[in-house]
N, C-alpha and C positions, 0 to 999 in steps of 0.2 A: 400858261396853258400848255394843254400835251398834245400838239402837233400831229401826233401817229394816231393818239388815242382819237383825237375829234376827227379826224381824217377815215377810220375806221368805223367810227359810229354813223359818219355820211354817206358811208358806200353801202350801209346794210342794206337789204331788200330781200323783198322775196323772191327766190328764183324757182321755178318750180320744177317738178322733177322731169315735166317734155320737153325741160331746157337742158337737162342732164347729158353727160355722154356715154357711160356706162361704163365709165373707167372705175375701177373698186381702189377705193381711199385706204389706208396702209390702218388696221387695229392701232397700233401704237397714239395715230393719232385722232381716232376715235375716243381711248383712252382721255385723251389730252383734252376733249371737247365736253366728257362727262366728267373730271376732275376738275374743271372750271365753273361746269355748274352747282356742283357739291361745294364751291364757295359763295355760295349764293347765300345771304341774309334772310335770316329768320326769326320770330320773334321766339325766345325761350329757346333759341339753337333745338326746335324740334326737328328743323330738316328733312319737310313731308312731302317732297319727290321722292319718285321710283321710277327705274327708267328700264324697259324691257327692250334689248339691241336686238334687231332682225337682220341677216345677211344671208345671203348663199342662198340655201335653199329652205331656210324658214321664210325667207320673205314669200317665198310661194304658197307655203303653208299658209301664213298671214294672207294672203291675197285668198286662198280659195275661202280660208271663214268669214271675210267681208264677203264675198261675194254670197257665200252660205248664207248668211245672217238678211245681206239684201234681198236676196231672190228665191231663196229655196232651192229647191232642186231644178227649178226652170231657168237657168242660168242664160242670157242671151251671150250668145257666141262672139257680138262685135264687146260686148262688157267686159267680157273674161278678156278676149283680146288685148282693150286700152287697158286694163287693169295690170295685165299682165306687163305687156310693154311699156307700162310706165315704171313698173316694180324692177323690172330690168336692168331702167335705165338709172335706178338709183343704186348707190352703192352698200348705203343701211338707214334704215327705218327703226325710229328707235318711238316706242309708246311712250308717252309723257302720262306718270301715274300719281294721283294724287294718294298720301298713306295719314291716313287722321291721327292725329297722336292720341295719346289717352290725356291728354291737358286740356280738359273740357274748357277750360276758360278762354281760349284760343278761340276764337268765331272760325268758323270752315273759309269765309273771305280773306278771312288773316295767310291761313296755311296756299289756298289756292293763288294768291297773290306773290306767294314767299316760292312758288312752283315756278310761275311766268317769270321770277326776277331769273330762277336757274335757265330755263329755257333762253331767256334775253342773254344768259353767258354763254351758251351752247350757240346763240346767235352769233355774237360778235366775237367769238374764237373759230366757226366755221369763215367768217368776212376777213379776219386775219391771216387765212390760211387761205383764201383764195377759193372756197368751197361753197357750193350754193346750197342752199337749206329752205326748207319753208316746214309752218305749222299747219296741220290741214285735222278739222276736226268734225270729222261725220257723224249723222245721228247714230250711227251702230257703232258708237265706239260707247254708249254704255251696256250695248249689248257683250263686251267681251271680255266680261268680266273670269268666265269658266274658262276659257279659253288661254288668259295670261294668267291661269291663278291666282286669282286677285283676293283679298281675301273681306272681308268683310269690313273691315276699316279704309278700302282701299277704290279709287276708280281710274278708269280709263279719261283721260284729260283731251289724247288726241295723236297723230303721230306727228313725227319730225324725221320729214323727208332729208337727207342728206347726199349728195354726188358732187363731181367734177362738173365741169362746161368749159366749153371751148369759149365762145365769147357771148355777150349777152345786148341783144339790143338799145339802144341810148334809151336813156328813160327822161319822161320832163315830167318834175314834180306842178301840180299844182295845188300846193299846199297855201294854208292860209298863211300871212306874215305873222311871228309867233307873238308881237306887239295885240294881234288881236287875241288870242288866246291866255295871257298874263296880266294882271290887276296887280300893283302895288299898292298897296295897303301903309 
């Protein structure tokens, strides 16, 4: 057994982005967290992620069309606030997008599942690298679709929040023992 690897898949969690510091993560190793997930298993090597990066000052953009989409033009002020200072405090926001192949044989739970495996890489290479991540997926994220140009084979899955953190409170798992979750047959 791989020591680092299972050490690495223990430590994942979600951290979320009001745990962030607002320190901005280096491109280079952005790069490094969506070429991990472009290795992600597929069936038919269709490879139906799409990943739309937010930083700087798209992420504001991105924040004012959630906010658009939730409220209209009557935006409450403490909203935009937390929205905004959480978008802040992340370093990049990247839309998790599903792209349907034209291999109708493929069920959509096939490709959507072959999405979660890339995101689960993008997970455990941001945990690698000391980076807190989470997946957070609002009802207006099928509304944004005109928005990411998305095209008609194409949807909005969710975002993945990504930043630094200083340190992160002890967490106690209270998971089942995995003896109850397993049947050997």
């Amino acid at each position: 057994m791989n020591n680092l690897f299972n050490k690495i898949i223990r430590k994942r969690r979600s951290i979320f982005p009001i745990q962030f510091n607002g320190e901005i993560i280096d491109d280079s190793i952005i790069n490094e967290i969506i070429f991990n997930a472009n290795t992600a298993p597929t069936h038919k090597i269709t490879q139906p992620w799409l990943f739309k990066i937010f930083n700087s000052l798209s992420k504001i953009k991105l924040a004012d069309e959630i906010l658009r989409l939730k409220f209209g033009n009557k935006i409450p002020k403490n909203e935009k606030e937390n929205l905004i200072k959480k978008f802040n405090l992340t370093s990049h926001i990247i839309c998790i997008c599903l792209e349907r192949s034209d291999e109708k044989l493929i069920p959509e739970w096939e490709e959507i599942a072959a999405v979660s495996m890339s995101v689960q890489n993008m997970w455990l290479t941001c945990t690698a690298n000391n980076l807190g991540c989470y997946w957070s997926s609002p009802k207006i994220i099928s509304e944004l679709g005109a928005f990411l140009n998305l095209k008609n084979n194409q949807k909005c899955l969710g975002f993945f929040y990504i930043g630094k953190y200083n340190e992160l409170p002890k967490r106690i798992l209270n998971k089942k023992d995995v003896n109850e979750k397993v049947e050997w047959i």
